[in-house]
C-alpha positions, 0 to 999 in steps of 0.5 A: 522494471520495478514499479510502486504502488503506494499505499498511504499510512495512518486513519486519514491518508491522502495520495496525490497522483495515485492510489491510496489504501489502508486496509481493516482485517475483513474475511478473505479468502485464504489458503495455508501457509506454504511450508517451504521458505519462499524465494526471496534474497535482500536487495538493500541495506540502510544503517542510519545512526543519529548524528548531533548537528547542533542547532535547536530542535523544531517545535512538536520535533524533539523525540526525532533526532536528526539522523544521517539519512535524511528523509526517514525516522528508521534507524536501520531498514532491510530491503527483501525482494520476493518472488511468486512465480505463479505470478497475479500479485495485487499487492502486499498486505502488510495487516496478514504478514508477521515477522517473526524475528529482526536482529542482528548477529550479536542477537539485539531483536530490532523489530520495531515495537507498536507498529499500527499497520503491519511490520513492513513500510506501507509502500511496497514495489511490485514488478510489472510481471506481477511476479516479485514484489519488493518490500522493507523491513524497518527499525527504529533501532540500531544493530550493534556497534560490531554486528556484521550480519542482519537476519529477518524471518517470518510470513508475507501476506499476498494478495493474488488474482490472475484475471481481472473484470469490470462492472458498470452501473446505471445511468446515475445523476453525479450530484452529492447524496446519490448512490452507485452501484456497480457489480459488487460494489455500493457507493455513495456521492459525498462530493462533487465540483471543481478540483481541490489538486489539479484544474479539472473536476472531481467526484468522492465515492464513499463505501463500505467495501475495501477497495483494495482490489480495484485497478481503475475508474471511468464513467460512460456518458449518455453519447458513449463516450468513456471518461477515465478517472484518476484518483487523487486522494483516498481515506480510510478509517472506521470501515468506510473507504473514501476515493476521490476521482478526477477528470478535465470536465465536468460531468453531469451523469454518467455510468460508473465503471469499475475495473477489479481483480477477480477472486482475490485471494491471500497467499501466505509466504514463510521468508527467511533472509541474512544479509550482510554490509555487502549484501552477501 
């Protein structure tokens, strides 16, 4: 089964239910380039032409037509499945990957201009095996009106580790202003009180360190009892990464516990694809 991370977009990001990263180039850990082409086949095509349904255009809305595929401002998209059989995938990261080349067969270069966080959709979808990731290529062109055949190379940046660890901090106060540490991680506790999603409580942790790495949260009480944290909302702009955590009750103090991958590292995969209407 194929499952989603979500990795929400733009300077401010907010995920309700799950975890939201947008990533800066930092230094990682890299290894070169794999000269052979990665294994990966195209899994989904989507040809979305604009259509005219009459009507007035929604204020702020007029640069967007309305297009046959609702629910996307994409033209056309190309769906490519990955495999690592090494296995360890964290997650995709879209900041590391280059695409080379987006056309069709009559040669009209669909790779789309401007894109601000890598050239790939933000939500990619990892296999719970950590073997093969699924991710999208969009455009927000139109391959031409007799083209049959859609062709995408380039190099898909992997985060990779194949174990992972926890740190626990002290015993702290959760009141606004304190500060965290846990292992390789500093925090500091911008918020605390009732929540602003669900019923329960939450605490904003603020950090200087991608959290991109991160599996889970959980705070101990003085009696032991372990607490876990869901994460319901995360920032990300200018260096500082901000993630809100949640639970049923208030806490007063506790020792935050981080569950992380170890030694992530960047794999760097060559991929090359042709897929046509039948996916052949």
């Amino acid at each position: 089964m194929v499952k989603s991370q979500s990795l929400m977009v733009a300077a401010l990001v907010t995920a309700v239910g799950g975890v939201g990263w947008v990533y800066q180039d930092e230094p990682v850990q890299t290894r070169p380039a794999v000269p052979k082409v990665a294994n990966c086949r195209p899994v989904g095509v989507m040809v979305n032409a604009p259509i005219d349904m009459g009507g007035t255009e929604d204020e702020g809305m007029e640069d967007f037509p309305d297009l046959a595929f609702a629910g996307t401002f994409e033209q056309t998209r190309l769906a490519i499945r990955l495999d690592y059989p090494r296995g360890g995938i964290v997650e995709l990261r879209g900041d590391h990957s280059v695409l080379d080349s987006f056309q069709d067969d009559l040669g009209a270069d669909l790779r789309k201009e401007g894109a601000q966080f890598g050239p790939f959709e933000m939500m990619s979808q990892v296999s719970d095996d950590r073997r093969s990731v699924v991710f999208v290529v969009p455009s927000d062109r139109l391959p031409g009106p007799r083209a049959t055949r859609l062709t995408a190379s380039g190099t898909v940046a992997l985060l990779v580790s194949n174990s992972n660890t926890e740190a626990r901090s002290p015993v702290v106060s959760l009141a606004v202003g304190e500060s965290i540490v846990a292992g390789p991680f500093t925090f500091r506790i911008t918020r605390v009180g009732a929540s602003e999603w669900n019923t329960g409580w939450s605490i904003t942790l603020s950090t200087k360190q991608d959290l991109g790495g991160v599996r889970g949260f959980a705070l101990i009480e003085a009696d032991g009892t372990r607490v876990e944290l869901s994460p319901s909302m995360s920032i990300s702009g200018g260096g500082t990464w901000s993630q809100t955590l949640e639970c049923e009750r208030e806490l007063e103090s506790g020792a935050l516990v981080i569950d992380y991958w170890e030694s992530p590292r960047l794999a760097q995969l060559p991929f090359e694809v042709s897929a046509g209407l039948g996916l052949r």
